[in-house]
C-alpha positions as CSV (number, residue, x, y, z in Angstrom):
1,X,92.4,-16.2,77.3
2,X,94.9,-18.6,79.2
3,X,94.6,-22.5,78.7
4,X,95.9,-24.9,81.4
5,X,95.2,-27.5,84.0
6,X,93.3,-26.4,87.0
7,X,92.6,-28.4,90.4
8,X,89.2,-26.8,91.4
9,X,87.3,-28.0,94.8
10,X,83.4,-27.6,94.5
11,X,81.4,-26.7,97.6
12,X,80.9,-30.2,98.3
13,X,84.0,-30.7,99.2
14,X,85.3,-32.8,96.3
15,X,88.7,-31.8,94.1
16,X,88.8,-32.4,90.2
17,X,90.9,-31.8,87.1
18,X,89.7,-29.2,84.8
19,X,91.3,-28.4,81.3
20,X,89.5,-25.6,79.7
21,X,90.4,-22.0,78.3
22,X,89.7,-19.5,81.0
23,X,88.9,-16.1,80.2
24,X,88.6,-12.9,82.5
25,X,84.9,-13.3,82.6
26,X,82.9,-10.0,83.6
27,X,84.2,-7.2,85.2
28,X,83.2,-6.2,88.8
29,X,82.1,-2.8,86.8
30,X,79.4,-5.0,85.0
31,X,77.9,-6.8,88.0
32,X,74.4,-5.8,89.1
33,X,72.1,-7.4,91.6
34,X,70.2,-10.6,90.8
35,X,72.4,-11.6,88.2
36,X,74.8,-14.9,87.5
37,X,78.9,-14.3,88.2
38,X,81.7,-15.8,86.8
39,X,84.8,-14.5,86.2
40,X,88.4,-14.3,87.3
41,X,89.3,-11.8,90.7
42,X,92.2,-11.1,92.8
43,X,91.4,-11.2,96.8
44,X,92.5,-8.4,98.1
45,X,90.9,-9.1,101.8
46,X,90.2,-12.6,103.3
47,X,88.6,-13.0,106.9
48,X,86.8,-16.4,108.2
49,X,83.9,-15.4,110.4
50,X,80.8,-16.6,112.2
51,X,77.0,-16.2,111.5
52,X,74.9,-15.7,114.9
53,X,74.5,-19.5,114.6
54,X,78.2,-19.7,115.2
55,X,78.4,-21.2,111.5
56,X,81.8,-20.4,109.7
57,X,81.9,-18.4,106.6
58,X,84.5,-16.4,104.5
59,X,84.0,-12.9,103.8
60,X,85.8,-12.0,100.8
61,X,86.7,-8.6,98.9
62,X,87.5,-9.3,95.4
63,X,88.7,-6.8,92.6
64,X,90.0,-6.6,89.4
65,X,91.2,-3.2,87.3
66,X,87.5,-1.7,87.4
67,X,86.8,-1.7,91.1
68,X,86.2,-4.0,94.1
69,X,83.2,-6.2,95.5
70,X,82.3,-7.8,98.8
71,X,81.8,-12.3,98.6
72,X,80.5,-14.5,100.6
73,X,81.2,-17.9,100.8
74,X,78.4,-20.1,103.0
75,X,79.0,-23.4,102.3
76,X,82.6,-25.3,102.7
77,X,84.1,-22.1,104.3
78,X,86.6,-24.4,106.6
79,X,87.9,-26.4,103.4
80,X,88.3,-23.4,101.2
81,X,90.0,-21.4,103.6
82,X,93.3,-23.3,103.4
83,X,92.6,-23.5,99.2
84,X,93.4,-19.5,99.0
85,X,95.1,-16.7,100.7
86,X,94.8,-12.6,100.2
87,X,96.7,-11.9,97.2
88,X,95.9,-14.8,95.2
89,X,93.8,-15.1,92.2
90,X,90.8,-16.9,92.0
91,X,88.5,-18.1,89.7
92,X,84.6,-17.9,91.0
93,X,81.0,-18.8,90.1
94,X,77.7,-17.2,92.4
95,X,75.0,-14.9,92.1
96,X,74.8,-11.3,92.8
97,X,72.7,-9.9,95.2
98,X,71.9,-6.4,97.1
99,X,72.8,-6.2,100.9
100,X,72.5,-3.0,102.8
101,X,72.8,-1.0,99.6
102,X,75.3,-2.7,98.4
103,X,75.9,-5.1,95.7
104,X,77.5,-8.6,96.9
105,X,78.2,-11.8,95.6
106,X,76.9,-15.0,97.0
107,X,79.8,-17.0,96.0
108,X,79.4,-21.0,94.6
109,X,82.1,-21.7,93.3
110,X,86.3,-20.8,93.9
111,X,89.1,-22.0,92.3
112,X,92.8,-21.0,92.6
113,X,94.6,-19.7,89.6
114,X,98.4,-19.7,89.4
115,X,100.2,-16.0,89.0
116,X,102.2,-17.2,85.7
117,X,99.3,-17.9,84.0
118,X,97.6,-14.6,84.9
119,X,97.9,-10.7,83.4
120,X,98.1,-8.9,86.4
121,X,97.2,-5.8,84.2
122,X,93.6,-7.3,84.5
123,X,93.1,-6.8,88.2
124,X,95.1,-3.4,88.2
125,X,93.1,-0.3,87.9
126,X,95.2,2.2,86.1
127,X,94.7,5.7,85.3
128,X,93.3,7.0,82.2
129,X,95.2,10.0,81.6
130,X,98.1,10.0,79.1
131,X,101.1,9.5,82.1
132,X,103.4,10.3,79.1
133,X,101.9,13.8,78.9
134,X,101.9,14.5,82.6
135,X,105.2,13.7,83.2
136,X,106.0,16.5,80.3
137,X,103.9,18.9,82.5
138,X,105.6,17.9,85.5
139,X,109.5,18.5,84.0
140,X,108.0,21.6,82.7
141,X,106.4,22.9,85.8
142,X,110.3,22.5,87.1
143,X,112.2,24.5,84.7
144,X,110.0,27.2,85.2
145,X,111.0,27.7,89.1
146,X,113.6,30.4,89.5
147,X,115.1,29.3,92.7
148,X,118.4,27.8,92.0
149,X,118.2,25.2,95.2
150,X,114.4,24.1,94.4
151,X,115.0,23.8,91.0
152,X,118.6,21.5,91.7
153,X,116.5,19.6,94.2
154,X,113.8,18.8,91.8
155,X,115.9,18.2,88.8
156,X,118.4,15.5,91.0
157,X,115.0,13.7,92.7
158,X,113.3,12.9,89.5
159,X,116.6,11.6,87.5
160,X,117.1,9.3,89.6
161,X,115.6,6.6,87.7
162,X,114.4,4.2,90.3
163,X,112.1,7.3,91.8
164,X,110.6,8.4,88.5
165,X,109.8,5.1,87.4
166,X,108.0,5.0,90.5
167,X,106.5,8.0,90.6
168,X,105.2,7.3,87.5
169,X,103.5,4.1,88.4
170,X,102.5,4.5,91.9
171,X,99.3,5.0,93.1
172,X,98.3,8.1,95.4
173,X,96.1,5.9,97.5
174,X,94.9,1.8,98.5
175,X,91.2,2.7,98.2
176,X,90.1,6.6,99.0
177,X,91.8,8.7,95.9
178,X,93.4,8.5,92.6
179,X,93.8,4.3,94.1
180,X,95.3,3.2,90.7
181,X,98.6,2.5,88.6
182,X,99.5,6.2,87.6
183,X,97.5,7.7,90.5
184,X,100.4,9.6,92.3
185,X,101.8,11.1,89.1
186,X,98.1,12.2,87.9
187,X,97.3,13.6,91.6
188,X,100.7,15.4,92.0
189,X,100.3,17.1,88.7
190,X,96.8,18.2,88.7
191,X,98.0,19.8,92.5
192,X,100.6,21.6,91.0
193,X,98.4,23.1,88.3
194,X,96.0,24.3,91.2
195,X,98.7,25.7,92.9
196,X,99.8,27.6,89.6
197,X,96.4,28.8,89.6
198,X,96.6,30.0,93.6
199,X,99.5,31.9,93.1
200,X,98.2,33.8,89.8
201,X,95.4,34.5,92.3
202,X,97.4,35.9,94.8
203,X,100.8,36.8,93.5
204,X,102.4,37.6,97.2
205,X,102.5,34.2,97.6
206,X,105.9,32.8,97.0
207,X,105.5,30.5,93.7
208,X,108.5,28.5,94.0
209,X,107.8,27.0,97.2
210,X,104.0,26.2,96.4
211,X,104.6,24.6,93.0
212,X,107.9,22.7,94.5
213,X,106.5,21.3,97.1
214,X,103.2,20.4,95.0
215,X,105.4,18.3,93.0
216,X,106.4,16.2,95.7
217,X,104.0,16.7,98.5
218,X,103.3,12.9,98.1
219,X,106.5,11.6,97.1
220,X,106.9,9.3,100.4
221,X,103.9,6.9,98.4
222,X,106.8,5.5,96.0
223,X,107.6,3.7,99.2
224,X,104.1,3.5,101.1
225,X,102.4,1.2,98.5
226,X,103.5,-2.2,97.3
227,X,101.5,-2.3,93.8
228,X,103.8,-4.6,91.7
229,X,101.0,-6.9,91.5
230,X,97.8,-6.6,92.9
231,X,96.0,-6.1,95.4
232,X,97.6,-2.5,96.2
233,X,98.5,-2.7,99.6
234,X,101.0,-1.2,102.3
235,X,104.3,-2.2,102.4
236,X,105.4,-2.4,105.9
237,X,107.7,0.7,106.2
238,X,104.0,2.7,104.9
239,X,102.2,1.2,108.2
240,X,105.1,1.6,110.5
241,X,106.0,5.6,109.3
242,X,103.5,6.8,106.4
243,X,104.2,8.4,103.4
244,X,104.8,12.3,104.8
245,X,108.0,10.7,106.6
246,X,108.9,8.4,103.5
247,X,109.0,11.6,102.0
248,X,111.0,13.7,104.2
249,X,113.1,11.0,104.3
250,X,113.7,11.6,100.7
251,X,114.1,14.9,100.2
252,X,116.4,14.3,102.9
253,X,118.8,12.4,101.1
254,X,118.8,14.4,98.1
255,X,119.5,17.6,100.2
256,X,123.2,16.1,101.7
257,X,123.5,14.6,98.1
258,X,123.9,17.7,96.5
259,X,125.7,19.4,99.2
260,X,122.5,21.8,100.6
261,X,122.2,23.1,104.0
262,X,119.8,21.3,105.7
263,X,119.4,24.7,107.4
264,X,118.5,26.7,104.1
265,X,115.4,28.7,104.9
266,X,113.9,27.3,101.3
267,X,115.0,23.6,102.5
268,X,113.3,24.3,105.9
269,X,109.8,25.8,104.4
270,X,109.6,23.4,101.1
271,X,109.8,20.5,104.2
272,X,107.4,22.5,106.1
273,X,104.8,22.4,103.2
274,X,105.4,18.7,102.8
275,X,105.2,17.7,106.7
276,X,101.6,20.1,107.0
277,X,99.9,19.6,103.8
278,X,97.3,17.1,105.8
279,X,96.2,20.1,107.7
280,X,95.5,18.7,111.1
281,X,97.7,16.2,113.5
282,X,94.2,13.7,113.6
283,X,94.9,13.5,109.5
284,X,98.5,12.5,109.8
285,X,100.3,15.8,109.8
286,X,103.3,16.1,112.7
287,X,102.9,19.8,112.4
288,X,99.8,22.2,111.2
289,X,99.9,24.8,108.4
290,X,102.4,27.6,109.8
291,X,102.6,29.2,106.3
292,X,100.7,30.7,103.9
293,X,101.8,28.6,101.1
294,X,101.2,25.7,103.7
295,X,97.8,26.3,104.2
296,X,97.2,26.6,100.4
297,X,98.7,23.4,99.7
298,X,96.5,21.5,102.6
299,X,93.4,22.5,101.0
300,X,94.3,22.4,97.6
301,X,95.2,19.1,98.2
302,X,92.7,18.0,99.4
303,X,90.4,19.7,97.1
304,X,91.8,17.6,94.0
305,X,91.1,14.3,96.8
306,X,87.8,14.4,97.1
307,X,86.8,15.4,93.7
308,X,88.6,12.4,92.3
309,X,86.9,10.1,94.6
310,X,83.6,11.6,94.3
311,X,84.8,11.4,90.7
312,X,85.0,7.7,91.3
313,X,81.6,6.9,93.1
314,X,79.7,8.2,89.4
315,X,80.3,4.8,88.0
316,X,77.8,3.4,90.7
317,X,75.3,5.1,90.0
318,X,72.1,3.7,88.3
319,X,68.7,3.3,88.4
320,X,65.6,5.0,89.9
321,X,68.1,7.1,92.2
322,X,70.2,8.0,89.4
323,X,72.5,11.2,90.8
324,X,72.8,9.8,94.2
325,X,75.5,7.7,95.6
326,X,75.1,5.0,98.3
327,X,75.3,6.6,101.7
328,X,78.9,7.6,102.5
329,X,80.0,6.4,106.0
330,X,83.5,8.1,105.7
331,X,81.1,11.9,105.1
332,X,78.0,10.7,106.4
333,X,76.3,11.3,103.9
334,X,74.8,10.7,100.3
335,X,76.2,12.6,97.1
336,X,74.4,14.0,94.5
337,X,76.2,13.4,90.8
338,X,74.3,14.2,88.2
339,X,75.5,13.3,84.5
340,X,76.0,16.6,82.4
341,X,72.8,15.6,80.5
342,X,71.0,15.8,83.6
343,X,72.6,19.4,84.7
344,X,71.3,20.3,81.7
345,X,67.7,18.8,81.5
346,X,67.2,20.4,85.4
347,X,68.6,23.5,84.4
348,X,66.0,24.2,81.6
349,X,63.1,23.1,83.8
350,X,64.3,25.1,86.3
351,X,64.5,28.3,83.8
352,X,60.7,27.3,82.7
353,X,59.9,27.8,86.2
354,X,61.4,31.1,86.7
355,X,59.7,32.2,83.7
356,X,56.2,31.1,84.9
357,X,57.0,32.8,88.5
358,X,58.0,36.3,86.2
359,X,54.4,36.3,84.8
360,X,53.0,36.3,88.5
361,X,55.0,39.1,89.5
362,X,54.4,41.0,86.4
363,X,50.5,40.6,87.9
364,X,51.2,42.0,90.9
365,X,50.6,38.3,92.7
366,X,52.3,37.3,95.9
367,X,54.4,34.1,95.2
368,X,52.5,31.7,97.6
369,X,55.5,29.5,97.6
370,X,58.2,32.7,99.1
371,X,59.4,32.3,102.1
372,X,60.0,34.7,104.8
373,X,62.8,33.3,106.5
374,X,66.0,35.2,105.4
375,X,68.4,33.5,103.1
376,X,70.9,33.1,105.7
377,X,69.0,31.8,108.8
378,X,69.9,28.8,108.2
379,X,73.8,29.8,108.4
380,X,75.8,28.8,112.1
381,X,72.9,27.2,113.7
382,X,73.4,25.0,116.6
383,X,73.6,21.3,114.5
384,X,73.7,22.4,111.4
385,X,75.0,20.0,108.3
386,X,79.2,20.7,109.1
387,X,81.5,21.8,106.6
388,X,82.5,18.8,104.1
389,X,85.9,20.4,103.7
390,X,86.0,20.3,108.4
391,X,84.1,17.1,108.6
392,X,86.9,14.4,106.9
393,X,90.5,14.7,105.3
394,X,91.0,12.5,102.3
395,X,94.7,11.6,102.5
């Protein structure tokens, strides 16, 4: 709860003092449709727009730690445009409702809040693994590499104090994946530990290199994201280069640092690894997978992407459609997420079934419901659903 003194213009136009305790107020997490709204936001997007009629209105994306939503503002949109700006945080007051599939708030009432009178740990998401832990799992992922110039590398990057604490807080994305305080530590170690898994799985593979260059596949996002304060965002040297060459450019310096050949065949793959791991040129890679540590690294990177995002889209779902996400314009398509109580409650209807369908063949009855269309025929057919792994890269 903050108290203070608040200068608040209502939609008709009209400033006025308040004194009154303000309080966070409901999380975006907690809003449904046809419901009453009021709590305390960050704008993370701001545009002024028209309506067919040519009327002005602000389309507004709040957030806070537990997710985003999209506002409207209808009435006064000329007047409170010059009241706010992206980045600030706002007080607001309006009424939920369900737009194209979506929930979205009609928006009564905005107020600007001043940043020393707000926690900004309110309105940034932040991961809920034990960051303490994984950074434990990440120093001991590094002592067990036997290469003496990996291991150096590794050991120099992460003392550096400025690029741990970092590393530690980053994010791994602005909105896709793992888009939260502690996101690029949690993404880089759970990478690493599929790639520790890989090379158990295929022990030709050169270990050092995959699980090195796991670690720090994504280091360029220390510098990619501003996330001091929210919204997260893109600095300008992420728009202008990206995190891959952020990242080179890290290793980089390290490398003449400690004296390394630039030329060392392990210096030249591990920045392989880290320049291919988005797999294709139209996902941001300057070069493809050349390697077969490369190529493991693209897709088990992106494997631990999507999961985490599909991971994310769970806490939507509700209702009469309960396992099914909004459509996905990114995949194009819907998701099915089930809860694990619901696995479990289809799995032991489905075994009641097969049981019934065993009595019928015990009978000697045709199944009427068999098909005669091979299992396969639906494999490689001329517009047939694509692969979800070839359709879209999560970066």
């Amino acid at each position: 709860m903050v108290a203070g003194i608040r200068f608040a213009m209502d939609m008709g136009n009209n400033w006025k003092l308040e004194i009154r305790n303000l309080e966070k107020g409901i999380y975006i997490s907690a809003i449904r449709p046809v419901t009453s709204v009021e709590g305390l936001f960050c704008v993370s997007s701001k545009r002024m727009l028209e309506t067919r009629n040519g009327e002005p209105y602000l389309a507004i994306t709040l957030t806070d730690r537990t997710g985003e939503i999209e506002g409207r503002v209808w009435e006064g949109a000329k007047q409170l445009d010059t009241v706010f700006s992206k980045g600030d945080y706002v007080r607001i007051k309006g009424e939920a409702q369900k737009f194209r599939e979506a929930t979205q708030l009609k928006i009564t009432h905005l107020e600007l809040i001043g940043d020393d009178e707000v926690d900004p740990g309110l309105f940034l998401p932040v991961t809920q693994a034990d960051t303490d832990e994984l950074w434990s799992e990440l120093r001991k992922y590094i002592k067990g590499i036997k290469s003496d110039v990996l291991v150096s590398l590794l050991n120099e990057i992460f003392k550096d104090r400025k690029i741990s604490e970092a590393f530690k807080l980053a994010p791994a994305g602005k909105r896709m994946h793992h888009a939260y305080i502690g996101g690029l530590l949690e993404h880089s170690v759970s990478v690493t530990r599929l790639a520790d898994s890989v090379c158990r799985l295929y022990p030709y593979l050169d270990r050092d290199l995959l699980v090195s260059a796991a670690l720090i596949h994504d280091i360029g996002k220390i510098d990619e994201f501003t996330f001091s304060r929210p919204p997260i965002d893109y600095s300008d040297g992420g728009r202008l280069l990206g995190h891959v060459v952020l990242g080179i450019s890290i290793i980089d310096s390290f490398v003449a640092r400690l004296g390394i050949k630039d030329s060392s065949q392990q210096i030249v793959t591990l920045k392989h690894l880290v320049l291919s791991h988005h797999g294709q040129r139209e996902f941001g890679a300057p070069v493809v997978p050349m390697m077969e540590e490369a190529i493991a690294l693209n897709y088990i990177d992106d494997l631990d992407a999507k999961l985490n995002y599909l991971g994310g889209l769970k806490k939507d779902i509700s209702g009469a459609t309960y396992g099914w996400t909004e459509y996905q314009r990114l995949f194009e398509r819907h998701f099915y997420l089930p809860s694990p109580e619901k696995v479990v409650e289809e799995k032991a209807g489905k075994e009641a079934i097969d049981l019934s369908r065993l009595k019928t063949e015990d009978i000697g009855v045709e199944d009427p419901s068999a098909s005669a269309e091979p299992p396969d025929a639906g494999r490689g057919r001329p517009g047939a659903q694509p692969s979800l792994w070839s359709k879209k890269k999560t970066v």
